[in-house]
C-alpha positions in Angstrom: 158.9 107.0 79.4 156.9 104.6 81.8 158.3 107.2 85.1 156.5 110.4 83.3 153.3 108.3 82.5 153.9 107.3 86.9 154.4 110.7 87.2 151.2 112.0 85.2 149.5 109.4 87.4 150.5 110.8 90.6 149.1 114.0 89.9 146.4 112.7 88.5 145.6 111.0 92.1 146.0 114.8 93.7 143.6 116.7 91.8 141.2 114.0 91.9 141.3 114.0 95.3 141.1 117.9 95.1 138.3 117.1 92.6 135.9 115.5 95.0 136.5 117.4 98.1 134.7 120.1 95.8 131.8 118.1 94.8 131.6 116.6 98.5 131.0 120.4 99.9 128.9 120.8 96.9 126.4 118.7 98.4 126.4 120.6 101.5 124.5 123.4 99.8 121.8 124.2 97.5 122.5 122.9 93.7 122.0 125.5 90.8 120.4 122.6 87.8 121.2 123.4 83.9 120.1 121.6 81.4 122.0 120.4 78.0 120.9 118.8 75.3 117.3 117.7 76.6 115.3 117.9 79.9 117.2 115.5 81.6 120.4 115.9 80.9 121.9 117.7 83.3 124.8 119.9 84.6 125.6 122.2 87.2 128.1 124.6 88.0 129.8 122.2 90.1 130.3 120.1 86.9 132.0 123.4 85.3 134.3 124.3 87.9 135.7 120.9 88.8 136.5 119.9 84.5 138.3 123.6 85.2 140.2 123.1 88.1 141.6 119.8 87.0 141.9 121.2 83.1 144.3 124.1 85.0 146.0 122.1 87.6 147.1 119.1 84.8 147.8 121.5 82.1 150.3 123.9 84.0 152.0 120.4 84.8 151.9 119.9 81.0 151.2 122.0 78.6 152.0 120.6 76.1 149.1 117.1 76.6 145.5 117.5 74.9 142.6 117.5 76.8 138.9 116.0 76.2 136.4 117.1 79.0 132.4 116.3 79.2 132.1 120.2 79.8 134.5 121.7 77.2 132.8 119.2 74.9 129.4 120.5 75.7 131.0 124.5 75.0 131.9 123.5 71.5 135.6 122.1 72.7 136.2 119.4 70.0 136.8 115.5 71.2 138.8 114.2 68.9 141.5 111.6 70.1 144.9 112.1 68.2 148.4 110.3 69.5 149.5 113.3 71.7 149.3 112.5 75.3 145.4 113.5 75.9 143.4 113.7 79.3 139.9 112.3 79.3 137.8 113.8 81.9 134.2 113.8 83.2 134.2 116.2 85.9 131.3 114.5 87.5 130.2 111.0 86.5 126.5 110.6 87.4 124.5 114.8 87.4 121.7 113.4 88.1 122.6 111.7 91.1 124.6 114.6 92.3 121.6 116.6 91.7 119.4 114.3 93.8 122.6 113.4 96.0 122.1 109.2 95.0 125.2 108.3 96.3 127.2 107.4 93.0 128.7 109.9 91.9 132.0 110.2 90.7 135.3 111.9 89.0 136.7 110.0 85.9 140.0 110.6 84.5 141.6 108.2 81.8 145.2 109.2 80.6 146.2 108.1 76.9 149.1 108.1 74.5 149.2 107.5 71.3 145.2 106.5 71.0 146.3 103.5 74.0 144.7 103.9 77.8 147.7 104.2 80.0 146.4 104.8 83.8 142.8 105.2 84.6 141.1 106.9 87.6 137.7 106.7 89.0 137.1 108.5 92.7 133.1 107.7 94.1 133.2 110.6 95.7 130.3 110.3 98.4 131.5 106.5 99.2 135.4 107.8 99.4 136.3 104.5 97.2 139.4 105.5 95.0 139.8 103.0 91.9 142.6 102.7 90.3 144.6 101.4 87.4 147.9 101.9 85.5 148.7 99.7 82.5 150.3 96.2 83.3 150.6 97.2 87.2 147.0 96.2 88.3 144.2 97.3 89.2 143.1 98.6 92.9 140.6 100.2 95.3 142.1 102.2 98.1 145.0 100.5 97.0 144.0 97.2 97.9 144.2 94.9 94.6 141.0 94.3 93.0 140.0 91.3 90.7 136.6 90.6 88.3 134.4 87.1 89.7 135.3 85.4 86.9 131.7 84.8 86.7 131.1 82.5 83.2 127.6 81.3 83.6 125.6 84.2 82.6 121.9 83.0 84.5 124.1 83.3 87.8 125.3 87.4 87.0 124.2 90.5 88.3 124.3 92.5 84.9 124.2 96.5 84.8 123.0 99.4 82.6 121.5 102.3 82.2 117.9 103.6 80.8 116.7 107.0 80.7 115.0 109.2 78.1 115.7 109.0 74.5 114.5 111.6 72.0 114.1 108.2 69.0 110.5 106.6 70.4 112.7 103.8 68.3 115.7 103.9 70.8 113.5 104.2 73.4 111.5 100.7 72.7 115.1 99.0 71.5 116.8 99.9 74.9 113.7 98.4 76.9 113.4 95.4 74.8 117.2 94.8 75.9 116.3 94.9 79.4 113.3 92.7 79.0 115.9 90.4 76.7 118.6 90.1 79.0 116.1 89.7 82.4 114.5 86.6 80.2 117.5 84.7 79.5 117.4 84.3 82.9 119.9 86.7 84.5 120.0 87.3 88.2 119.3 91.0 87.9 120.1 93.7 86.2 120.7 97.2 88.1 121.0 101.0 87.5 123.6 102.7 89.7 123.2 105.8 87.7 127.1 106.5 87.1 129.2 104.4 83.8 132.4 105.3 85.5 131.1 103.3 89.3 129.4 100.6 86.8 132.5 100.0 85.5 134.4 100.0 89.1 131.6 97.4 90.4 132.3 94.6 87.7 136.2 95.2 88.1 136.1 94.3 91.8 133.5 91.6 91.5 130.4 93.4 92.9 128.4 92.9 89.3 129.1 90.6 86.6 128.5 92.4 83.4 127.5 95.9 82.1 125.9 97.4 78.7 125.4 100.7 77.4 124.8 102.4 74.0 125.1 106.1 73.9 127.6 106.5 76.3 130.6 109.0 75.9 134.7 108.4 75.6 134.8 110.1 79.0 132.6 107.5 80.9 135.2 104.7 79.5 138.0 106.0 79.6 139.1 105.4 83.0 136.9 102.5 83.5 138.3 100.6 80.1 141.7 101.1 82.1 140.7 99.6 85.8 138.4 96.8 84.1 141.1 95.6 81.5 143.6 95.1 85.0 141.3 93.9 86.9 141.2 91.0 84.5 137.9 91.6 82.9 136.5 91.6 79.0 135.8 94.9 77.1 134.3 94.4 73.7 132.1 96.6 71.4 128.2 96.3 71.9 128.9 93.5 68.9 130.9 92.1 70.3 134.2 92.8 68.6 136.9 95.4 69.2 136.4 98.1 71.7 136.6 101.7 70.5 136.8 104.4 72.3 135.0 107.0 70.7 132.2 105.0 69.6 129.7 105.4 72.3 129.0 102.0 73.3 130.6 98.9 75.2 130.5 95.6 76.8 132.6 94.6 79.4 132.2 91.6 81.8 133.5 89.0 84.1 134.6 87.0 80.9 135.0 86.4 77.2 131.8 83.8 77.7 129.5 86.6 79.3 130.3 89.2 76.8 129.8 87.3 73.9 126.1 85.9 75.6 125.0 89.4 76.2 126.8 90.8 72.7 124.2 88.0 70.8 121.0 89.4 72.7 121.9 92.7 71.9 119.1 94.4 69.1 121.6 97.7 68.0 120.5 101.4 67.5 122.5 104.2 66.6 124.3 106.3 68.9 126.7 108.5 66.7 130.6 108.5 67.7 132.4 111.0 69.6 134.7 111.9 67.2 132.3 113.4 64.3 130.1 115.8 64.7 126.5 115.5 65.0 
């Protein structure tokens, strides 16, 4: 069974690659801007055609494996995570920079089986970095092994996350009062990159320390959760206990130490779970 999860990986690699020659010529030309659930959340056409052409390239290699893509989603697709072999896609990691061309932008693909992340893939397209993972074999960028710092003494990290626009004026003061809790402890900084899949990439090869987010989505982690779990890092709920896939938050970090420091500063909103219904 490990060859066929090699081989899914494989092919995996080639459509990704596929994947981000697309958004690269993208870029070359003028971007048609969408908007979802709110003003700022975004997609474009280029988010639609790349979830399809890796959708059809993986499923005529199997189709028989489930699929859970950020677009489909958005079309009324359901996201529900079962124990058949299921794909977990965000065609393009990061719209917003896309549509402002802010160089992080990327194509996530996380491969599970029987609810457990087997291989994970993240491609920044515009920096031509390709992270990857496979469980038990490592973790790599451009196939050169890749490691967390090992960072334990949280006033000497380089934390990440993300803030935008929340609809709760609640959410919206919890989410700022996190920042302003975490830059007081001290921390070195804390930094925005603008893409969960790259965030996740920077603390698995040592660039950043540590990165929080509620309100995320199963196909921002999925890859991610693979590369940082090999690259030796810490991936806990936003509690601080178990991670969960579909629940729309995270911590991950050098180490055990800095997760649980960050997990105890941490004031909680809701954010819903992928897997029910709004």
């Amino acid at each position: 069974m490990a060859d066929e999860w090699k081989e899914c990986m494989d092919h995996c690699l080639e459509v990704t690659k596929e994947a981000g020659k697309m958004i690269r010529a993208a870029l070359q030309k003028d971007i048609a801007i969408m908007q979802k659930s709110s003003p700022v959340d975004l997609v474009t056409e280029t988010d639609q055609k790349v979830e399809q052409l890796i959708i059809s390239s993986i499923k005529e290699k199997y189709p028989t494996h489930s699929f859970i893509g950020e677009e489909s989603v958005a079309a009324g697709a359901p996201s529900i995570l079962t124990d058949n072999p299921t794909w977990i896609i965000d065609p393009i990691d990061g719209t917003t920079n896309f549509v402002h061309r802010f160089p992080f932008v990327s194509v996530s693909i996380g491969f599970a089986v029987k609810k457990e992340i087997e291989f994970g893939i993240v491609y920044s397209c515009i920096e031509d970095k390709m992270y990857t993972a496979r469980k038990g074999n490592g973790a790599f960028c451009d196939g050169v092994p890749i490691k967390v710092s090992g960072q334990e003494d949280i006033t000497k990290s380089l934390v990440l996350t993300e803030m935008g626009f929340k609809k709760d004026p609640e959410h919206f003061k919890t989410m700022m009062a996190n920042i302003k809790t975490i830059l007081s402890i001290p921390v070195h900084g804390i930094r925005s990159p603008g893409s969960a899949a790259v965030n996740m990439c920077l603390v698995a090869c040592g660039a950043a320390d540590a990165y929080y987010h509620m309100g995320i989505h199963c196909w921002d982690m999925a890859a991610g959760a693979a590369i940082i779990r090999e690259a030796g890092g810490v991936i806990t709920d936003i509690s601080g206990g178990p991670f969960d896939l579909m629940s729309r938050r995270l911590i991950i970090a050098s180490s055990r130490t800095i997760a649980e420091h960050i997990a105890s500063k941490m004031t909680v909103f809701p954010c819903g779970r992928d897997d029910l219904e709004d």
